[in-house]
C-alpha positions as CSV (number, residue, x, y, z in Angstrom):
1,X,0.0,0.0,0.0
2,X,1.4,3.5,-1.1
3,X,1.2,6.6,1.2
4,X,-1.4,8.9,0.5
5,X,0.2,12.2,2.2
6,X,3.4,13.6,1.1
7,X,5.8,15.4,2.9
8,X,5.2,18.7,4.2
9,X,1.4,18.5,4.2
10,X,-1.0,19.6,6.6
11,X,-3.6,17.1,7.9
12,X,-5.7,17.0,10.7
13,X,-5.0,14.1,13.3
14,X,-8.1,12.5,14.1
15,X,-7.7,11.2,17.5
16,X,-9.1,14.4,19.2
17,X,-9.3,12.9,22.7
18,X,-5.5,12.3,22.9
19,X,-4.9,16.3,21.0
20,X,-4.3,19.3,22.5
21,X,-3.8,21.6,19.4
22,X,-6.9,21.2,17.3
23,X,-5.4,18.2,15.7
24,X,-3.4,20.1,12.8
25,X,0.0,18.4,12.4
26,X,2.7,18.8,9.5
27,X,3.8,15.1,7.9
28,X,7.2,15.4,8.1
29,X,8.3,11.9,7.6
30,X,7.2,8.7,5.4
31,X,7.8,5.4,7.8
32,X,7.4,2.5,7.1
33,X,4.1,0.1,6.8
34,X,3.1,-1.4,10.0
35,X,2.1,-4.8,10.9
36,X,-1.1,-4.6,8.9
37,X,0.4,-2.9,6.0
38,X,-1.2,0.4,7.4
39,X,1.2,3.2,5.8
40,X,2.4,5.0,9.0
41,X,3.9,8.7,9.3
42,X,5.7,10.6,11.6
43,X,4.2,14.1,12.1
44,X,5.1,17.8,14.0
45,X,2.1,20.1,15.5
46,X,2.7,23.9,15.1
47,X,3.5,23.5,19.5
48,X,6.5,21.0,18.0
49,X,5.3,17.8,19.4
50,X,6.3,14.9,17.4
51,X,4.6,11.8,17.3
52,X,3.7,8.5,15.1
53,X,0.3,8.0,12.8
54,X,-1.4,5.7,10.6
55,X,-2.9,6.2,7.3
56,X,-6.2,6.3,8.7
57,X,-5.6,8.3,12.0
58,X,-5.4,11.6,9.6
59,X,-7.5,13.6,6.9
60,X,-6.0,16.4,5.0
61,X,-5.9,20.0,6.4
62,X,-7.9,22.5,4.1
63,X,-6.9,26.1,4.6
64,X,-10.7,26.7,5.8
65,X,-10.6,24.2,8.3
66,X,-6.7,25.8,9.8
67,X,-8.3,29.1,10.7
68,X,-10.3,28.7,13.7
69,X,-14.1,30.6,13.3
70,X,-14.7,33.5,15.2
């Protein structure tokens, strides 16, 4: 299976109960499948946390969707 995100885009990590930052992360490195041939990325929030995510853990970031609504 072939990664869908490329690096340097924005997505939208979709895990909200474990986010503290509105869930808008940076891909910043292809990894590896895991076990279940899940593609799997490592990605930065804009805070500079770092962390691991599968494929399916993420959704591209629009623009629309980074600007919070007042």
């Amino acid at each position: 299976m072939s990664h869908q995100f490329k690096v340097g885009q924005r997505v939208r990590y979709l895990q909200r109960s474990l986010v503290r930052d509105n869930g808008a992360y940076e891909i910043t490195r292809l990894m590896p499948a895991a076990e279940d041939a899940a593609p799997q990325y490592r990605v930065r929030s804009g805070a500079g946390q770092e962390r691991a995510a599968r494929e399916h853990e993420l959704e591209p970031l629009t623009e629309a969707a980074a600007v919070p609504a007042e």
